[in-house]
N, C-alpha and C positions, 0 to 999 in steps of 0.2 A: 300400751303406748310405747314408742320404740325411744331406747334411751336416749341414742346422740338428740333427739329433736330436744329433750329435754335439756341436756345438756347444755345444747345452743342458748337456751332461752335462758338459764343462770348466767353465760358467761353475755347477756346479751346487758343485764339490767346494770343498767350501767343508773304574814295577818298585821295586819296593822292591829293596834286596838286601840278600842275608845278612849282608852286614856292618855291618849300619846297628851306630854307636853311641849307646847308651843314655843321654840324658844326664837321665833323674828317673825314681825309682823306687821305690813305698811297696807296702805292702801292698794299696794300693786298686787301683794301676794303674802305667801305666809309659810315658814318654813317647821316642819313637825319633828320631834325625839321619839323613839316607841320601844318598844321591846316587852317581851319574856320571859322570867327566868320560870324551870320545868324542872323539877326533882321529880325521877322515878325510883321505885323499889320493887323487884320483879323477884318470882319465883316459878321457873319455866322448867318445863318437865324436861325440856333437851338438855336441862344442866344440872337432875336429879332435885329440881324445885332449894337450890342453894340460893338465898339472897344476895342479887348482884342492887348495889345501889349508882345511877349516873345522874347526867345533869341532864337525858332527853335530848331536844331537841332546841334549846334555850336561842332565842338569837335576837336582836336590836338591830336598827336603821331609823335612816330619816328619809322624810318624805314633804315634797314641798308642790307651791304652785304659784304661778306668774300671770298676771294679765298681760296681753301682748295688743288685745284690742278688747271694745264693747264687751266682745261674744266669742272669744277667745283663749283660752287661757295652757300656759306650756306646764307640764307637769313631770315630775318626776321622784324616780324612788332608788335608795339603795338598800340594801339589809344585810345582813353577817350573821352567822351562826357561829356561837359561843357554846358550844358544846363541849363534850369530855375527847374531841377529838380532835381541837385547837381550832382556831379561825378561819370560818368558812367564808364566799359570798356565796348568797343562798338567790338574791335578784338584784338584778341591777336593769334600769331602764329611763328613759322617756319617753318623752309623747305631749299630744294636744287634746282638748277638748271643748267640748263645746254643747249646742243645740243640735249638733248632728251626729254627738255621740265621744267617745274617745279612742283616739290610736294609740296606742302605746308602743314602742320599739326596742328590744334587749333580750335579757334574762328572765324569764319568769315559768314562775309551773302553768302547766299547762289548762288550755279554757275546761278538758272534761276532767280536771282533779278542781276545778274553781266549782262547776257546778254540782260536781260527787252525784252522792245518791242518797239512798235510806241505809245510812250506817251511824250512827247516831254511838259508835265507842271511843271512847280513850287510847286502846291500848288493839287489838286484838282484830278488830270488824276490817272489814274491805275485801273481803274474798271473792266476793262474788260480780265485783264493778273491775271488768275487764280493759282496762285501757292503758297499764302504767306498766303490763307486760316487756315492752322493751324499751322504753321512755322514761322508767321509772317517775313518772308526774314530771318530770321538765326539761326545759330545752332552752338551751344557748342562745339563741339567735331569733326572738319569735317576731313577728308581726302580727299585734291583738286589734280587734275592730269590737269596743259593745255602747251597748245602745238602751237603755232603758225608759219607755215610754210608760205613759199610762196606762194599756193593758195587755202589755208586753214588750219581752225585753229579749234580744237577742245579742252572741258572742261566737269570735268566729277567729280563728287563729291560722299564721302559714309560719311552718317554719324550716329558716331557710338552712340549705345542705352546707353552704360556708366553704365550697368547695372539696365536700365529703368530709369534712370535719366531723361537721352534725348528722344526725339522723332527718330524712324526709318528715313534716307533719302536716296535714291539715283536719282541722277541726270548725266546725259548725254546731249551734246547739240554739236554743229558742226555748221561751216559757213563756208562761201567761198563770191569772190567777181568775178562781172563781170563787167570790165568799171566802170559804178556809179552806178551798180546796187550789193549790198550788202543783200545774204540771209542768213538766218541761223535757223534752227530747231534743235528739241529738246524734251525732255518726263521726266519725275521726279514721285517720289512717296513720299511720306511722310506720317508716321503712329504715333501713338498715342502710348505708351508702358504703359500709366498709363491714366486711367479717369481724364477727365480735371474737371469733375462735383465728386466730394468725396462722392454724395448722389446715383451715378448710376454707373456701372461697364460698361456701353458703348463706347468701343472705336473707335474713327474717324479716317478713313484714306482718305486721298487728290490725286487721281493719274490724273495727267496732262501730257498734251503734247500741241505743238505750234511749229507755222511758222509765221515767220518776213521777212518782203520783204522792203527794202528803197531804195529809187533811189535820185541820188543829179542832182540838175538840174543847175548847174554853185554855186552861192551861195547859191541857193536852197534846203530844204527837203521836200521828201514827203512818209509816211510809211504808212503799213498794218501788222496788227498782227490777226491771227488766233488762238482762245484757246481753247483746251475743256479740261474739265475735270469733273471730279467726286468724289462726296463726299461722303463716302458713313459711315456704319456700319458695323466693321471687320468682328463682328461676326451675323450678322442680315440683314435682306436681302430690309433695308431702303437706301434709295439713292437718290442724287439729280445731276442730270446729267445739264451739265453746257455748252454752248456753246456762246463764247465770240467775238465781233470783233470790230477791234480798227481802226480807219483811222485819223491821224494826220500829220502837215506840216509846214515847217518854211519859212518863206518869209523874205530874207534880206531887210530891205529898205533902208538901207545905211550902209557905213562899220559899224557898233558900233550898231548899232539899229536893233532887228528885230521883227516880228509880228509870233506868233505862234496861232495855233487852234487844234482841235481834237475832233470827237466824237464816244462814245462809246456804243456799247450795247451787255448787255448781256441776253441771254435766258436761263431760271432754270425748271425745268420737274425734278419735285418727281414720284418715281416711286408707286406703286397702297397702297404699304407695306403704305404709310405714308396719304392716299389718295386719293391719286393726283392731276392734279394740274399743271398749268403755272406760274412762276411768271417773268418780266422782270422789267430789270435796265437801263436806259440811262442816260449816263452824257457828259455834255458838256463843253466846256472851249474856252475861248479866253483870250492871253494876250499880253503884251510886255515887251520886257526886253533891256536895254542899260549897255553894256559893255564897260566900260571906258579905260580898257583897262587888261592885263591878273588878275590880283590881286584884279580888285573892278568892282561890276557890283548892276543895281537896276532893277525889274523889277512887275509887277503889272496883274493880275488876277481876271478874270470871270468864278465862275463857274456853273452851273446848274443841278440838279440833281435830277429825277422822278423815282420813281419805289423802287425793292428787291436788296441787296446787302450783301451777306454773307461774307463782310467786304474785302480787299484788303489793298494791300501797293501801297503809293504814294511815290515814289523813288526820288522826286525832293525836297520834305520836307523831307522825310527819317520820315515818319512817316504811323502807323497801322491804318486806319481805320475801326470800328467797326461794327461788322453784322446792318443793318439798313434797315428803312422804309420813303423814302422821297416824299413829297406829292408835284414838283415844287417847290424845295429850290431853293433860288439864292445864290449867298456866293460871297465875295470877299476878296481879299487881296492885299499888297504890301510889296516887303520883299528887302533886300540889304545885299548883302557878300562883306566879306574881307579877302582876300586867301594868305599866304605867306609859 
């Protein structure tokens, strides 16, 4: 695989919970408190396995909603990220909803990091769910459409360029369920409006698509996620064509406790323009986590990791991992939330 493409694509990447409390509440609408707080403790092989301790990914917002008629109702959200790298906004938006679904309009990550895949880790999984390559999962300015019916539910995003500010997006995705078996597919694009490199006028576009299949086995998980995608050169006829597959599981072992796994691999084929050329990625993970009960939970991680990797988001850390080259890393971590 030919370096500068790589290269490009580093310099390119740019939850409510149940527990929120309530704090205003009329007959019109109702306004919510929420947040996270996320202590990790890592021991990563790119830093001779030294214990680095932070605060994650920790962040708080409020979130509310208004009736405006019958069957109508305005909603909206903001959020902040209180991490070890001072205060963020992580989303900010509105919107309406209704019987015909909800619009939402602002800040938020995007519909194919909403619906992910079969990656079921904390710290480490997401390798192989291609779509956060130059988006890093979110976007400034989006326009969300979803809709959840009775036996199916669909989500569908545009987001807008803000006069090249932002990056190109649109996304579409659809599910449905059968018994315990839960599918849902999907396709996305996302483009570049400005060189992420100031020294080359080369712009990078991401177009994906994916299939997620889960089946629950009583207290059991077990998923499969399909990805391909492509990375290519708007205007130039360089590409790196991407074929990803994810197989991951949850195993209760007792109410509060469970043991999860997964692994990943993906395959990357540059086309002749740059080359060409194989290069693959596998990653692997085992952990466990103990939920004490909805508001505090701790859980702890293995992960491994060999091969090419034009970087990806790990959705359980809510963090960007960067294009890389790993020779049989091992990593670990252990990390504890507190949700209200």
């Amino acid at each position: 695989m030919k370096k500068t493409l790589l290269a490009l694509a580093v310099a390119s990447v740019a939850a409510t919970s149940v527990n929120a409390a309530e704090i205003y509440k009329s007959e019109d609408g109702s306004v919510e408190f929420y947040g996270q707080l996320r202590q990790e403790l890592k021991f990563l092989d790119s830093k001779d396995h030294e214990a680095t301790l932070s605060s994650g990914s920790s962040r708080t917002g409020v979130k509310g909603s208004y009736s405006i008629t019958d069957s109508v109702d305005v909603i909206g959200l903001v959020e902040i990220g209180v991490a070890d790298g001072g205060v963020t906004q992580r989303q900010h938006y509105v919107g309406f909803a209704g019987d015909f679904g909800t619009f939402e309009f602002g800040k938020q990550w995007t519909i194919s990091d909403d619906v992910y895949g079969a990656d079921y880790s904390y710290f480490f999984g997401g390798s192989a769910l291609r779509y956060a390559t130059l988006s890093g999962a979110l976007h400034e300015s989006q326009i969300q459409y979803k809709f959840d019916g009775d036996a199916f539910w669909v989500k569908a995003a545009y987001g807008l360029n803000n006069d090249d500010s932002n990056q190109d997006l649109y996304e579409a995705f659809a599910g449905t369920s059968f018994g315990d078996l839960s599918l849902h597919v999907g396709a996305g694009y996302t483009g570049e409006t400005t060189p992420a490199d100031p020294a080359t006028t080369v712009l990078l576009e991401n177009t994906y698509a994916e299939f997620t299949a889960e089946y629950g086995l009583g207290d059991h998980l077990i998923g499969f996620t399909y990805y391909w995608a492509e990375l290519a050169n708007q205007d130039g006829p360089e590409k790196i064509d991407e074929n990803g597959f994810s197989v991951a599981g949850i195993f209760q072992m007792m109410e509060k406790t469970a043991l999860y796994a997964g692994y990943e691999f993906t395959m990357q084929e540059a086309n002749s323009a740059l080359g060409g050329g194989d290069e693959d990625g596998t990653l692997v993970y085992v952990g466990i986590e103990h939920k004490f009960n909805s508001w505090a939970r701790i859980y702890g991680e293995y992960g491994y990791g060999d091969g090419v990797t034009l970087g990806y988001n790990n959705q359980g850390s809510d963090a960007q991992v960067e294009p890389q080259v790993a020779d049989g890393e091992s990593n670990f971590a252990v990390g504890a939330r507190f949700y209200w």
